[in-house]
C-alpha positions in Angstrom: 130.4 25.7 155.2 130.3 29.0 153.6 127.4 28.2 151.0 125.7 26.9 154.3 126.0 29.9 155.7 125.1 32.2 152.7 122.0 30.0 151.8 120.7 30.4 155.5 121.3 34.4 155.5 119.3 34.2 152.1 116.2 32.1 153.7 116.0 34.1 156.2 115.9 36.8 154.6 113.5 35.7 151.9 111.1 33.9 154.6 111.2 37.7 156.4 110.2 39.8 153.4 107.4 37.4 152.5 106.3 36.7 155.7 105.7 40.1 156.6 102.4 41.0 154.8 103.2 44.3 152.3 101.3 46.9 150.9 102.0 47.5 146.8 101.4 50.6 145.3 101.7 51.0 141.1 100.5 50.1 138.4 101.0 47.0 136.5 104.5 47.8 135.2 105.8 50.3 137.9 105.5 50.3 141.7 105.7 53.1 143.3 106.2 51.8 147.1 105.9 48.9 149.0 105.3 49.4 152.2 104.8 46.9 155.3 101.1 46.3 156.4 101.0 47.2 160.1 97.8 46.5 161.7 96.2 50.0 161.9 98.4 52.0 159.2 96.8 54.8 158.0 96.3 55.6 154.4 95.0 58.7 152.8 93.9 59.2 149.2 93.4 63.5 148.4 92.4 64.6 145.1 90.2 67.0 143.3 86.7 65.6 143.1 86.2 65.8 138.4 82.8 67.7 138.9 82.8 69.6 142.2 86.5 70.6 141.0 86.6 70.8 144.9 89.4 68.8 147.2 88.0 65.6 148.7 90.4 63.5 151.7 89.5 59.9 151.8 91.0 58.5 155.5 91.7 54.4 155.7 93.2 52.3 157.9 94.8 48.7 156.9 93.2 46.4 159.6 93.3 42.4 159.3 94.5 42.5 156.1 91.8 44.9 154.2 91.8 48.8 154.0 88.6 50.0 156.1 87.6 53.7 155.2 87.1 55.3 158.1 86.3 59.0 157.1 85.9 61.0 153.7 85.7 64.6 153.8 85.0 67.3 151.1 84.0 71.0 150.3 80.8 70.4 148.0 78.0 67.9 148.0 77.5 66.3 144.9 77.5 63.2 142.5 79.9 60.6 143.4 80.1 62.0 147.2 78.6 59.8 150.2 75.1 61.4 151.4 73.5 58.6 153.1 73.3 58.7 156.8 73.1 55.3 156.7 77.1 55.1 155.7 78.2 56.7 159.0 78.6 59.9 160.7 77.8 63.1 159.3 78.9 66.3 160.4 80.3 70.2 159.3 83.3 70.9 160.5 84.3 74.6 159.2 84.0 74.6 155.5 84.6 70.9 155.5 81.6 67.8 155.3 83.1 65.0 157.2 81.5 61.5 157.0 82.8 59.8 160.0 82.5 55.9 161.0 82.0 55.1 157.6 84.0 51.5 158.1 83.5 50.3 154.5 86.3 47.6 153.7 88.3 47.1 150.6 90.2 44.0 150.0 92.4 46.2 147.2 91.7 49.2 145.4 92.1 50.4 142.4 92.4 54.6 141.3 92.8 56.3 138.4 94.9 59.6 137.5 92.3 62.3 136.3 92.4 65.6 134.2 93.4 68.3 137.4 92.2 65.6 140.2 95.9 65.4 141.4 95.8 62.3 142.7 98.1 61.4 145.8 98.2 58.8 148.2 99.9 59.4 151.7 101.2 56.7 153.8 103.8 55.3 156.1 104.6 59.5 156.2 105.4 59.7 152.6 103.5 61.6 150.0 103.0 60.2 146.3 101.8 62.6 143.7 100.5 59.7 141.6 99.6 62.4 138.8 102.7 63.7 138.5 104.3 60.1 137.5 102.1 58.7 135.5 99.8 59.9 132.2 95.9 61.0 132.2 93.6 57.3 133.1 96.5 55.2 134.4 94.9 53.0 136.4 96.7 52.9 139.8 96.6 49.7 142.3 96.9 49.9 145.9 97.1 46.0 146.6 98.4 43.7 149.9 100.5 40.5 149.3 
């Protein structure tokens, strides 16, 4: 009765973890978080744009099961930053560019550490310096399962 019991407690347990979709966070040897993947959870990738040397904020949401940018804003224009008005909403706001509606999806993503881009992701309210763990071109993975 008591491996019964105990190997019920362990399905259930298993069936809940995996049925609940989660959102991984590492690299290929070394997770950082995993989180759950609520419908709307926002994620936000900051770092320091390698030319411009200027802070750029990347805002996503997780929405039926892919991460849809919403919004990317940043101090300078320049290579590598989104121009066309075609890609959304573009406005100043203070000393800020804001691209808003952009609503491009991403199944995963992938991210690299950079020389002085400090690199952090922020979601489910916790901050991870992803430059501060891991070594110059580590290739960070922000993937659902």
């Amino acid at each position: 009765m008591k491996k019964f019991l105990f190997a019920s407690v362990a399905i259930a347990i298993l069936f809940y973890v995996t049925s609940t979709p989660k959102i991984f966070i590492g690299t290929e040897n070394n997770t950082v978080a995993v989180v759950n993947a609520e419908e709307n959870l926002p994620l936000t990738i900051n770092f320091i744009h390698s030319v411009q040397k200027t802070p750029v904020i990347e805002e996503l949401e997780f929405q039926g099961g892919e991460f849809i940018l919403k919004r990317t804003k940043y101090k300078s224009q320049g290579v590598g930053l989104p121009f066309d008005v075609g890609d959304g909403k573009f406005y100043r706001d203070g000393d800020w560019f804001i691209f808003d509606e952009m609503n491009r999806r991403f199944k995963n993503l992938e991210l690299r550490t950079g020389k002085g881009t400090k690199l952090k992701i922020i979601v489910d309210g916790r901050d991870y310096e992803l430059y501060k763990k891991f070594p110059l071109g580590t290739k960070i993975f922000v993937r659902t399962f």
